[in-house]
GUVO-13519 format. One record per residue (C-alpha): residue number from 1; residue in one letter; y, z, x. Coordinates in Angstrom, 2 decimals. Layout:
# GUVO-13519
@num: NUM; residuo: a; py: Y; pz: Z; px: X
...
This chain:
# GUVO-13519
@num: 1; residuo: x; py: 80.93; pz: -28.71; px: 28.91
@num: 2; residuo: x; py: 78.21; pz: -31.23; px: 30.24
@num: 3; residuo: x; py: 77.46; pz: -34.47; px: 29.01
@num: 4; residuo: x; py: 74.39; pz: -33.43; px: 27.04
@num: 5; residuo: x; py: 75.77; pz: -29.75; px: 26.70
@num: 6; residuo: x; py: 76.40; pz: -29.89; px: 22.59
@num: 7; residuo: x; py: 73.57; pz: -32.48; px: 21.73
@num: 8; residuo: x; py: 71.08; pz: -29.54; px: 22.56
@num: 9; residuo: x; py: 71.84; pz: -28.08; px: 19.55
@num: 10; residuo: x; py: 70.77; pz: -31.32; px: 17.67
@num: 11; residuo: x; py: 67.52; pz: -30.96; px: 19.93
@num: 12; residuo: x; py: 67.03; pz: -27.58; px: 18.60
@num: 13; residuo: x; py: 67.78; pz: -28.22; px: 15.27
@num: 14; residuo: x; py: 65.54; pz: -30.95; px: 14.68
@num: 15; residuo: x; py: 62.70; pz: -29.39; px: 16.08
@num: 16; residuo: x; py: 63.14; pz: -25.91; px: 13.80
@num: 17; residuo: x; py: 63.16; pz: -28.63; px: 11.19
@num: 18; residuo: x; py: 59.98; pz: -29.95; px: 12.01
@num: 19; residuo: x; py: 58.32; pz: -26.75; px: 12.18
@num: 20; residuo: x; py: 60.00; pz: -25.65; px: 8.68
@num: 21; residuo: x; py: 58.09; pz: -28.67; px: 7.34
@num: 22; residuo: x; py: 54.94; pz: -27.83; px: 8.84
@num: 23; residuo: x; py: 54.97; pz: -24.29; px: 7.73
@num: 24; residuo: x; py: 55.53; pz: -25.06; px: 4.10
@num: 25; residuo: x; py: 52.77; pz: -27.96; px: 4.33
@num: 26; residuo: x; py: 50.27; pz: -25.94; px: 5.87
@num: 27; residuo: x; py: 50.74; pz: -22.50; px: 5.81
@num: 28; residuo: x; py: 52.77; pz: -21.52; px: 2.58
@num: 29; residuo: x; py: 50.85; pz: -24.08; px: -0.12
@num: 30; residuo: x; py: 47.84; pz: -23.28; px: 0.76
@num: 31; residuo: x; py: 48.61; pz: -19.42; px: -0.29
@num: 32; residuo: x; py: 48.99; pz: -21.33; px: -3.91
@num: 33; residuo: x; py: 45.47; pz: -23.00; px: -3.88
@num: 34; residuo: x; py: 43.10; pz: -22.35; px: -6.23
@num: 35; residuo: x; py: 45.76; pz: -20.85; px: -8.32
@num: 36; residuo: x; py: 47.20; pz: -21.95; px: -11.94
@num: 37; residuo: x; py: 50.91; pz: -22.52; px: -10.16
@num: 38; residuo: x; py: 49.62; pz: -24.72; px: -7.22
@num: 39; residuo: x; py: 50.34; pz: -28.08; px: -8.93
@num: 40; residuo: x; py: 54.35; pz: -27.05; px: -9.89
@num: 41; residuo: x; py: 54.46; pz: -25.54; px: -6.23
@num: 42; residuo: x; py: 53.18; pz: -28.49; px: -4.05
@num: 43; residuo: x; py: 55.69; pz: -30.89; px: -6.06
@num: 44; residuo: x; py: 58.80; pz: -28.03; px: -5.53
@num: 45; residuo: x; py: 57.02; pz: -27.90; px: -1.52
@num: 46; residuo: x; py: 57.19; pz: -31.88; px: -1.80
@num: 47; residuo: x; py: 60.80; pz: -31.89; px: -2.78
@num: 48; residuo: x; py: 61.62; pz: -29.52; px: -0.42
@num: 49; residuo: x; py: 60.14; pz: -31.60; px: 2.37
@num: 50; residuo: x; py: 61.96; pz: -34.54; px: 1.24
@num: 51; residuo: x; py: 64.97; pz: -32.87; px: 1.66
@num: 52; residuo: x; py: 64.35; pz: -31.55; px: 5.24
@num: 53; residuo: x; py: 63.07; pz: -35.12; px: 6.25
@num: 54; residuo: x; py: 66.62; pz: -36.14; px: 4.86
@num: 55; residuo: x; py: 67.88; pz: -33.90; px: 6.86
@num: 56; residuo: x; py: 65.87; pz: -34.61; px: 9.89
@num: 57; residuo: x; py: 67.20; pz: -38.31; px: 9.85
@num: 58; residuo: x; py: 70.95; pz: -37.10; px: 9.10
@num: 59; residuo: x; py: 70.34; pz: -35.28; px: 12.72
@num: 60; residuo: x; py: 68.69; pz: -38.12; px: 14.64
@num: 61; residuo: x; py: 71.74; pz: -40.18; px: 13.47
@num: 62; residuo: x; py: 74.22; pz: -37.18; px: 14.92
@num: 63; residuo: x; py: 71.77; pz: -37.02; px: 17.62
@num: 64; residuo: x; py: 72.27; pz: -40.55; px: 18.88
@num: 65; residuo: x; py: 76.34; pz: -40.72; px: 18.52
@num: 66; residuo: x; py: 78.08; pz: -41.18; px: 21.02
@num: 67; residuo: x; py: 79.98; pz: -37.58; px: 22.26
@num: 68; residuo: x; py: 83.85; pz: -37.66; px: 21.93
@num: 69; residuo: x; py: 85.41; pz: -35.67; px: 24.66
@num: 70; residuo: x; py: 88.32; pz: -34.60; px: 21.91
@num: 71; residuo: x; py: 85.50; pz: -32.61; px: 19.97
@num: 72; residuo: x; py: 85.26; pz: -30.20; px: 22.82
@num: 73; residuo: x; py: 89.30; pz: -29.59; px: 23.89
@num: 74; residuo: x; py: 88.86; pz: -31.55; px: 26.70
């Protein structure tokens, strides 16, 4: 496998993360607006958000290790 071959993934990863963030921001709250539950949805949407961004910098972090060649049988 290449050099770069299984950091791709990462790559990938962290940019379906980014998008899951922007969809809840600005495309699935907003359904809620106007409505009784928007309050208790944009703090669950918040949380949520939190999370991923947790997750975003647990994948930088993977991201940026070094590759052991053991990882991939070679």
């Amino acid at each position: 496998m290449s050099k770069y071959g299984a950091k791709i993934f990462w790559v990938i990863s962290l940019i379906l993360t980014f998008i899951l963030m922007g969809y809840l921001w600005f495309f699935f709250l907003p359904q809620f607006e106007g409505k009784v539950e928007y309050q208790s949805m944009r703090i669950i949407v918040l949380f949520v958000i939190l999370m991923l961004i947790a997750a975003a910098g647990a994948q930088i972090v993977l991201l940026r290790r070094p590759s052991r060649p053991e990882e991939f049988g070679n």
